[in-house]
Backbone as JSON, one array per atom type, in Angstrom:
{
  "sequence": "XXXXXXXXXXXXXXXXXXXXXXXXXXXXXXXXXXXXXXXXXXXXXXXXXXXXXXXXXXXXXXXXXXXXXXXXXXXXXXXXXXXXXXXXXXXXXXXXXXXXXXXXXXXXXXXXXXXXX",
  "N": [[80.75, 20.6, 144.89], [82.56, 18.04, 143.32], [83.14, 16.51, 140.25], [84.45, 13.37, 139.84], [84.36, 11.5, 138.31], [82.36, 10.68, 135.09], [79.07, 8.79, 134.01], [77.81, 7.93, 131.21], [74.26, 6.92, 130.69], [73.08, 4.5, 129.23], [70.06, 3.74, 127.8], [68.38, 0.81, 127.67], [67.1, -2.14, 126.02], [67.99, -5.01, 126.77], [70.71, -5.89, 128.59], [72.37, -7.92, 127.88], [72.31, -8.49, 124.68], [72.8, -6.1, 124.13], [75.29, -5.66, 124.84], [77.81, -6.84, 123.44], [78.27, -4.98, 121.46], [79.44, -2.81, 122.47], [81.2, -3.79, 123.49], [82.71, -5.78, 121.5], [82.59, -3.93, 119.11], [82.61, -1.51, 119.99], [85.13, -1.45, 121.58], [84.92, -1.62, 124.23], [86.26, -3.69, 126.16], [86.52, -4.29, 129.0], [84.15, -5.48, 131.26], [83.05, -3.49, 134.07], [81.11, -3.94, 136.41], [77.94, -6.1, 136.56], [74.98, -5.71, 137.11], [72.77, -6.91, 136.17], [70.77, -5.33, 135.23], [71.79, -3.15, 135.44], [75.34, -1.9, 134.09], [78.79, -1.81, 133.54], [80.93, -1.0, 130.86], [84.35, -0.82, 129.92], [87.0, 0.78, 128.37], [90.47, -0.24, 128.72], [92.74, 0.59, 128.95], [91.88, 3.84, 128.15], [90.42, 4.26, 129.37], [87.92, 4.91, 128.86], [84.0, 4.92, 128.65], [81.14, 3.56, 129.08], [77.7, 2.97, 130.64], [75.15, 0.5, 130.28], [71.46, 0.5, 131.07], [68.52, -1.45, 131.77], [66.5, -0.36, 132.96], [66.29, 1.57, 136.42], [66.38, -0.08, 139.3], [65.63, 0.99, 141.79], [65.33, 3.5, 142.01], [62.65, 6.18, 141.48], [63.04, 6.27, 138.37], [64.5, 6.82, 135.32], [68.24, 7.53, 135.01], [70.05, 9.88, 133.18], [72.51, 10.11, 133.14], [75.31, 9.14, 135.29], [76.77, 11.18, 137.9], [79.77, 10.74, 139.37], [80.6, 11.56, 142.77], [83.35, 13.45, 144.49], [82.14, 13.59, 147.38], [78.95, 12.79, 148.25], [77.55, 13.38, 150.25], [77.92, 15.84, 150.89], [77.63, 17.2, 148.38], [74.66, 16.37, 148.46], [73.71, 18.07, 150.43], [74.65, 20.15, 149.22], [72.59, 20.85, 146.62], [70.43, 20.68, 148.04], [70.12, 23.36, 149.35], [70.47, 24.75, 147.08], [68.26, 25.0, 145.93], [67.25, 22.87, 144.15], [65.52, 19.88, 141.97], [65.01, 17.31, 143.73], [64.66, 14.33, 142.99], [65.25, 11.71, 143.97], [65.3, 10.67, 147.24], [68.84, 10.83, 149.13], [70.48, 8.19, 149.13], [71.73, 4.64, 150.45], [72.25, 2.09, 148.81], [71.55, -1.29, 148.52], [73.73, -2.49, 146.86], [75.83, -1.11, 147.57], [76.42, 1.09, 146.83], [75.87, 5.0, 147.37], [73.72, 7.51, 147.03], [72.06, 9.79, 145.29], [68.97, 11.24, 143.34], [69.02, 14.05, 141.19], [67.6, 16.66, 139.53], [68.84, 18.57, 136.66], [68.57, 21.79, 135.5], [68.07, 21.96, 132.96], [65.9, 20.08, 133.41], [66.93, 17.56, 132.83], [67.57, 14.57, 134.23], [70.44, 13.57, 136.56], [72.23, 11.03, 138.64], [74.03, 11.3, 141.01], [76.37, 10.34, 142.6], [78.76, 7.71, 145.04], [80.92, 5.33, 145.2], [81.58, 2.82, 147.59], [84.54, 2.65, 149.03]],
  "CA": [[80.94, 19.21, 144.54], [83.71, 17.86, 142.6], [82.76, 15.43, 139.63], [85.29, 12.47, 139.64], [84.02, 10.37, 136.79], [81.04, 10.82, 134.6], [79.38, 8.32, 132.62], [76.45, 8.12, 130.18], [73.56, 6.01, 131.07], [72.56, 4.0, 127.83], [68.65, 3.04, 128.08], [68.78, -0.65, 126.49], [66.09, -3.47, 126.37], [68.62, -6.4, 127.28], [72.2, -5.66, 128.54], [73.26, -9.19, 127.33], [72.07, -8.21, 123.72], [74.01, -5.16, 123.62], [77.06, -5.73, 124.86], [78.76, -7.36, 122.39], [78.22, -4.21, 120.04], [79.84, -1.64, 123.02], [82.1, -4.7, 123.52], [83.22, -6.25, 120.43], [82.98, -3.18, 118.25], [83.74, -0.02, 120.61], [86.31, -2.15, 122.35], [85.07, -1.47, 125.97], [86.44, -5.11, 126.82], [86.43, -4.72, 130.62], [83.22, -5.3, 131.88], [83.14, -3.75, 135.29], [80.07, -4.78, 136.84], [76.84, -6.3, 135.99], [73.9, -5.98, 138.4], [71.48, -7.73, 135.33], [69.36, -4.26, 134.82], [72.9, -2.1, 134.68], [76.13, -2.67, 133.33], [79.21, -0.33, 132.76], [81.83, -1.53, 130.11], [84.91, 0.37, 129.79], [88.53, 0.28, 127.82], [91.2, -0.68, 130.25], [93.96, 1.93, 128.76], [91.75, 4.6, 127.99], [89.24, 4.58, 130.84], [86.34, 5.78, 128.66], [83.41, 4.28, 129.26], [79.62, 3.72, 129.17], [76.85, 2.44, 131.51], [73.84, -0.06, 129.75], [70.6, 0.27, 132.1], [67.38, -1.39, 131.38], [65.81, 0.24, 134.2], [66.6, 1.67, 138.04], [65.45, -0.93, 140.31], [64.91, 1.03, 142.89], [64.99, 4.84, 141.93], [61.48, 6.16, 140.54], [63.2, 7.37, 137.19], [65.85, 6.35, 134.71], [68.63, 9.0, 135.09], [70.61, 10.46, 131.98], [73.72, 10.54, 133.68], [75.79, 9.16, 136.61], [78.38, 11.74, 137.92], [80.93, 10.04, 140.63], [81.16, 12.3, 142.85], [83.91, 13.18, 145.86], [81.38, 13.47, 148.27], [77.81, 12.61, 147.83], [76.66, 14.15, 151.02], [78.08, 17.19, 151.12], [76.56, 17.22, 146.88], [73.38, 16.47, 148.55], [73.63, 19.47, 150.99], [74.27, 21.69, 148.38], [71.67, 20.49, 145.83], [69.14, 21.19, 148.6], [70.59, 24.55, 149.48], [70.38, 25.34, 145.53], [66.99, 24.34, 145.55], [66.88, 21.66, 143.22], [64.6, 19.21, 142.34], [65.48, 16.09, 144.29], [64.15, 13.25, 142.56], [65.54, 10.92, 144.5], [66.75, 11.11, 148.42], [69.93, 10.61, 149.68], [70.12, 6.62, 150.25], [72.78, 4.1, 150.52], [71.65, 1.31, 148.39], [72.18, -2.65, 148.51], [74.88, -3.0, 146.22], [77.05, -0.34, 148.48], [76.61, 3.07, 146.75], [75.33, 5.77, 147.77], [73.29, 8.28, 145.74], [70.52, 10.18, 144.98], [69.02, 11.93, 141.83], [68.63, 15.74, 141.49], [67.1, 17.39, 138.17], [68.96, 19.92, 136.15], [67.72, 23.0, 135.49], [67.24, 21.91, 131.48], [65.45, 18.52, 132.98], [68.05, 16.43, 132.35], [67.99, 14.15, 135.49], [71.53, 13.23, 137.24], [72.18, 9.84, 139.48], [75.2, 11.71, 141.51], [77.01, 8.95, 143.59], [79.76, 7.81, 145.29], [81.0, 4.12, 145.58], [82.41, 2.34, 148.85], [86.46, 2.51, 148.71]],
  "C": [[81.99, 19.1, 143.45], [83.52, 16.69, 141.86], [84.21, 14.77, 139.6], [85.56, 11.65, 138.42], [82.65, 11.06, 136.32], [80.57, 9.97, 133.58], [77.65, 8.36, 132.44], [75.68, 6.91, 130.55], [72.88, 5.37, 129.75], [71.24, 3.08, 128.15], [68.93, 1.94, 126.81], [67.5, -1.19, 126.7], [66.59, -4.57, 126.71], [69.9, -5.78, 126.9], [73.18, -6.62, 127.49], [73.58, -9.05, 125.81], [72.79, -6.95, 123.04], [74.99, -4.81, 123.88], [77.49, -6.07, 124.25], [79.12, -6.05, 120.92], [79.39, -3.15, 120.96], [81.18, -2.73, 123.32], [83.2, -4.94, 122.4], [83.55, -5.05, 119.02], [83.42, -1.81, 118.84], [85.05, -0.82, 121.06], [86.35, -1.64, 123.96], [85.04, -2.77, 126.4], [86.02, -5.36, 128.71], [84.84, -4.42, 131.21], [83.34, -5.45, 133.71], [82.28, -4.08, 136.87], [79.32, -5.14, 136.16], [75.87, -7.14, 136.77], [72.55, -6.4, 137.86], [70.96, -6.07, 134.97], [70.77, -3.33, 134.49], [74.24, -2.77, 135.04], [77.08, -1.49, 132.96], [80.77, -1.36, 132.47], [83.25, -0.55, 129.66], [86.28, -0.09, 128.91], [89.44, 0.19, 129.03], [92.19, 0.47, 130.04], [93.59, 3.55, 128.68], [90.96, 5.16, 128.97], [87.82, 5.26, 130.39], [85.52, 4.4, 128.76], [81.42, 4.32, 128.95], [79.08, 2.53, 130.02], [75.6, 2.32, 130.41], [72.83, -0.02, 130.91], [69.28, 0.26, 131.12], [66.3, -0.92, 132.11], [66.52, 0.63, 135.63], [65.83, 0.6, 137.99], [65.29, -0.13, 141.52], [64.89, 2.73, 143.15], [63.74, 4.96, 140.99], [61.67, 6.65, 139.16], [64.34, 6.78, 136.29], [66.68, 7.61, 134.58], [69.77, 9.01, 133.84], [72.14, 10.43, 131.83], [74.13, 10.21, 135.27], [76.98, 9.62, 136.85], [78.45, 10.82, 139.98], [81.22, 11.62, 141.51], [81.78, 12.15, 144.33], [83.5, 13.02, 147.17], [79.73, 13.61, 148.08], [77.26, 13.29, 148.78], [76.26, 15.24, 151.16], [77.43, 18.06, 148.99], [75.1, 17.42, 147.44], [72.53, 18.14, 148.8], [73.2, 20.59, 150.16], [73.21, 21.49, 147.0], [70.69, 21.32, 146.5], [69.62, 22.43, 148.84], [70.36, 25.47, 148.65], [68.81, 25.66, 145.43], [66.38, 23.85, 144.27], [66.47, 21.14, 143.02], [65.01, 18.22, 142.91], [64.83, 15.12, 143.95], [63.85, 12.17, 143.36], [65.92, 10.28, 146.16], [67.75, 10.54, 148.0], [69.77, 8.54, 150.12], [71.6, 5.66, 149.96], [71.86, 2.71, 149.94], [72.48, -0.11, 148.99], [73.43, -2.93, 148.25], [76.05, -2.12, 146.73], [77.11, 0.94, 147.86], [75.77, 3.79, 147.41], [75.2, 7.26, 146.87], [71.91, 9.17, 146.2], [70.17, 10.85, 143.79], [68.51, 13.57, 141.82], [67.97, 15.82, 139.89], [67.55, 18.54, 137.88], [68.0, 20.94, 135.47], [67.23, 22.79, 134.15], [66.23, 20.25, 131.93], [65.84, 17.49, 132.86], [68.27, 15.71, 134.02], [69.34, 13.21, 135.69], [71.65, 12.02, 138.58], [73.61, 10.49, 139.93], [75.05, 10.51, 142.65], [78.11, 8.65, 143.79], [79.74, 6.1, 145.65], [81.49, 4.04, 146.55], [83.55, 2.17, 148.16], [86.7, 1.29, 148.98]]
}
């Protein structure tokens, strides 16, 4: 697998409430979505970045970390191959990604995913 992007999942209690701090004082102006529960704010020149989530809606777990990656399937494959924990399947959600969550070996659970082009 080939990570593309990687960004940090920031457990919040209200996105609305703390954006203005990752906003107004980091200067991640461009907010590039916001699906109410998560939220990823980024600089426009620098491309860094963080993700606010007050919860999955529809994975059983809040994950630590979402890596982008070039192919989610062929990630999956080899996850299970590894024998990894799989948290999550393989699913193609509502909002058009497609994901699932594995568990690193320290615990640290991973939301690997790939958006629609």
């Amino acid at each position: 697998m080939q990570a593309k992007k990687i960004s940090t999942n920031i457990p919040v209690d209200d996105i609305e409430q703390a954006k203005s701090f990752y906003q107004d004082f980091l200067g991640l102006q461009t907010e590039e979505f916001n699906l109410g529960w998560v939220a990823r704010f980024t600089d426009a020149e620098s491309g860094a970045h963080v993700q606010l989530v007050t919860e999955d809606r529809t994975a059983p777990a809040d994950s630590a970390l979402s890596v982008h990656a070039d192919d989610v399937d062929a990630a999956y494959a080899e996850a299970q191959e590894l024998g990894y924990e799989i948290v999550y399947p393989l699913t193609t959600e509502e909002w058009g990604v497609r994901r699932f969550f594995v568990r690193a070996p320290d615990g640290t659970l991973l939301n690997i995913v790939a958006h629609r082009d």
